[in-house]
VEXLUMKE-44478 format. One record per residue (C-alpha): chain; x, y, z. Coordinates in steps of 0.25 Angstrom, whole numbers, plus 5000, padded with zeros to 4 digits. Each point is the difference from the previous one (the first is absolute). Example, Ala and Ser with C-alpha at 12.3 -4.5 7.8 and 13.67 -1.06 7.14 Angstrom:
BEGIN
{miti: A | X: 5049 | Y: 4982 | Z: 5031}
{miti: A | X: 5006 | Y: 5014 | Z: 4998}
end
This chain:
BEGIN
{miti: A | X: 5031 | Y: 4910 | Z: 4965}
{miti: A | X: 4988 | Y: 5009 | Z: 5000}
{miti: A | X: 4998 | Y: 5012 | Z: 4990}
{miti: A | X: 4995 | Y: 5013 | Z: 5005}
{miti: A | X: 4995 | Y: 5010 | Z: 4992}
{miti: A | X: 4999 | Y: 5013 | Z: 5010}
{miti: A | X: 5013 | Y: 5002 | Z: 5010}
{miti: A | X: 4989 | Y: 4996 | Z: 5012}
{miti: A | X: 4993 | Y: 4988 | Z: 4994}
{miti: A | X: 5011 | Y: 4992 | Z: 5007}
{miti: A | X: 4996 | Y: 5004 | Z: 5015}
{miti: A | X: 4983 | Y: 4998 | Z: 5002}
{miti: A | X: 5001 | Y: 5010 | Z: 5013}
{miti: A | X: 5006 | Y: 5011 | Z: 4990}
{miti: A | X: 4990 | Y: 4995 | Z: 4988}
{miti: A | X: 4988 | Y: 5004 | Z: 5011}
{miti: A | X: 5008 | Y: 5014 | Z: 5002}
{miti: A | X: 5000 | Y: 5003 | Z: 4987}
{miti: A | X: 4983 | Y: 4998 | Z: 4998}
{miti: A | X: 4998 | Y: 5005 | Z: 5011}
{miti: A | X: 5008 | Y: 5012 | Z: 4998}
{miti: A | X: 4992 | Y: 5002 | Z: 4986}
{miti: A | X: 4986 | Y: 4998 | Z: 5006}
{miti: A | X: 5004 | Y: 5009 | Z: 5012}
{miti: A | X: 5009 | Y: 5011 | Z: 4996}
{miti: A | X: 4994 | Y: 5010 | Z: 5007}
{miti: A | X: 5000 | Y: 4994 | Z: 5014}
{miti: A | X: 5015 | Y: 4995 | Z: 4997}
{miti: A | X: 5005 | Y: 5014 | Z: 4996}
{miti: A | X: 5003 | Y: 5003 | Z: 5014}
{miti: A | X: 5008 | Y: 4987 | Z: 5002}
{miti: A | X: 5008 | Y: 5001 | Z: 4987}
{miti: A | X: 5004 | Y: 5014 | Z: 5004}
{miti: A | X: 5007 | Y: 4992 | Z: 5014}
{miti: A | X: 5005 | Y: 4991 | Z: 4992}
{miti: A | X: 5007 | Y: 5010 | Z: 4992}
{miti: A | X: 5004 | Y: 5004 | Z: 5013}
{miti: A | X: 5007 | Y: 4992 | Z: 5006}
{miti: A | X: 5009 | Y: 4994 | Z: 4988}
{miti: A | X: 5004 | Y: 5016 | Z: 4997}
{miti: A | X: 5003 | Y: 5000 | Z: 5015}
{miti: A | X: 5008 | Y: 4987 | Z: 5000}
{miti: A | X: 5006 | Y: 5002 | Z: 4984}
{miti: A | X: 5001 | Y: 5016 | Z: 4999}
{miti: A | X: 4991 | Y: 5007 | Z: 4992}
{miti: A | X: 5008 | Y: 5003 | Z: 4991}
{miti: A | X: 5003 | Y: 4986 | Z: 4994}
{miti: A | X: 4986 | Y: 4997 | Z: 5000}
{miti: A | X: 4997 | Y: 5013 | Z: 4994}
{miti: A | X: 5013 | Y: 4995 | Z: 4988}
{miti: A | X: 4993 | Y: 4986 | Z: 4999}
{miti: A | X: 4986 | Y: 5005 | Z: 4998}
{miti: A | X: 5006 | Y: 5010 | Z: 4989}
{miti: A | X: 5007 | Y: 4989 | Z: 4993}
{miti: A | X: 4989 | Y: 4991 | Z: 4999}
{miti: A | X: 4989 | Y: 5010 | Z: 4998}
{miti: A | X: 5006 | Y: 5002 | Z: 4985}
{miti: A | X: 4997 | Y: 4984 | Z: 4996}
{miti: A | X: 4986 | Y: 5001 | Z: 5007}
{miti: A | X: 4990 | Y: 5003 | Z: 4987}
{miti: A | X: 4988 | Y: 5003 | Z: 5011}
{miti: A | X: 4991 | Y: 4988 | Z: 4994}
{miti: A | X: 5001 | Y: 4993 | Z: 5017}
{miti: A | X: 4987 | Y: 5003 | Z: 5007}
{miti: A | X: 5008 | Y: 5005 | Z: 5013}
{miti: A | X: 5007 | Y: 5010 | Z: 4989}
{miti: A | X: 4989 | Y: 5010 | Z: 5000}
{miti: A | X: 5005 | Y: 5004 | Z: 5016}
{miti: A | X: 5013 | Y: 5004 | Z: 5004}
{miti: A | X: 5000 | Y: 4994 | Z: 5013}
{miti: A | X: 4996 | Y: 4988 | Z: 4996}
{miti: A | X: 5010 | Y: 4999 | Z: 4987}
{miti: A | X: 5012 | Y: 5003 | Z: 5009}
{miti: A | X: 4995 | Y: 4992 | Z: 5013}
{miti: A | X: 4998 | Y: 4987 | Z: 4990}
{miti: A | X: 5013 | Y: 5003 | Z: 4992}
{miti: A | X: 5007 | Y: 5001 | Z: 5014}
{miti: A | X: 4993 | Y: 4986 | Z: 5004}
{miti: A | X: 5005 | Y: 4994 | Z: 4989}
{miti: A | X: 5014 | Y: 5002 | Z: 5000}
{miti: A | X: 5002 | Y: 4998 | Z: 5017}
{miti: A | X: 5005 | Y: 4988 | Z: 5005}
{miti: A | X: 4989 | Y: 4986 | Z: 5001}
{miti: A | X: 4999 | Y: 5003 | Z: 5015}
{miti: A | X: 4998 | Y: 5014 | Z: 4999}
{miti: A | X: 4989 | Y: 4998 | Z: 4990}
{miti: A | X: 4993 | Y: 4989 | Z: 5009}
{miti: A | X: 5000 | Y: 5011 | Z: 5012}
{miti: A | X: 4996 | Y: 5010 | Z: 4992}
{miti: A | X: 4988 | Y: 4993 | Z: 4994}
{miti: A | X: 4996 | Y: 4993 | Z: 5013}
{miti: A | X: 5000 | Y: 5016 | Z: 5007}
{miti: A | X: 4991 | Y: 5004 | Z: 4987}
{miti: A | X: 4989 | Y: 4989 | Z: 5004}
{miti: A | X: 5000 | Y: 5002 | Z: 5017}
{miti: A | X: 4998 | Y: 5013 | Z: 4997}
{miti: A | X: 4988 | Y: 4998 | Z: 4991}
{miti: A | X: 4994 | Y: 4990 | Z: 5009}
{miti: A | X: 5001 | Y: 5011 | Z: 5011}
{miti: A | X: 4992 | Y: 5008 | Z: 4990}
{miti: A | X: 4990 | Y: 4990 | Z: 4999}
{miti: A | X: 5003 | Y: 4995 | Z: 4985}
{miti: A | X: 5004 | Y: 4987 | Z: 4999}
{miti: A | X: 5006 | Y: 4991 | Z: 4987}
{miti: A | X: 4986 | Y: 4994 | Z: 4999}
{miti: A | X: 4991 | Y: 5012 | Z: 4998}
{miti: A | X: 5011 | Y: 5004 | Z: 4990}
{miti: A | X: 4996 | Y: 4985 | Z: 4993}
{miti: A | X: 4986 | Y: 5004 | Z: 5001}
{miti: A | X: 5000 | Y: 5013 | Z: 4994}
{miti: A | X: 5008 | Y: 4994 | Z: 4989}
{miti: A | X: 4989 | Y: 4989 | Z: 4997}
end
């Protein structure tokens, strides 16, 4: 059995989210915001808005995505949602960036 080290290492399409969402977080904003969206209109608001609180306390800040609330409680959220969820989530996070003209290999250029 493979060890993984982060939550997403298991799943290569969530792996190419989480770069792309730290090379690109200004053009992701806007997505993350629908993201957080739609699981606050399918949850409540409320439960996420509990969750996020609870697990706000063990974050220590250290996580590059930390820096931005949207993106610490759109990833913490993508985390904890079921495998398929995560999958469609992530998969909606790269059409959409494709529609803005970047694509995962300018984000492996600009990291070269």
């Amino acid at each position: 059995m493979a060890q993984y080290k982060r939550w997403y290492d298991q799943d290569p399409l969530l792996m190419e989210v989480m770069d792309m969402l730290q090379y690109y977080q200004d053009d992701l904003i806007e997505q993350a915001e629908i993201f957080l969206s739609r699981i606050e209109a399918q949850v409540g608001k409320e439960i996420i808005d509990s969750y996020y609180e609870s697990v706000q306390t063990l974050i220590k800040g250290n996580r590059w995505y930390d820096a931005n609330p949207v993106l610490s409680r759109t990833i913490e959220l993508l985390r904890i949602i079921p495998p398929d969820v995560q999958r469609k989530a992530a998969q909606t996070f790269i059409d959409n960036l494709k529609v803005q003209g970047i694509t995962p290999d300018m984000m492996k250029e600009q990291t070269s």
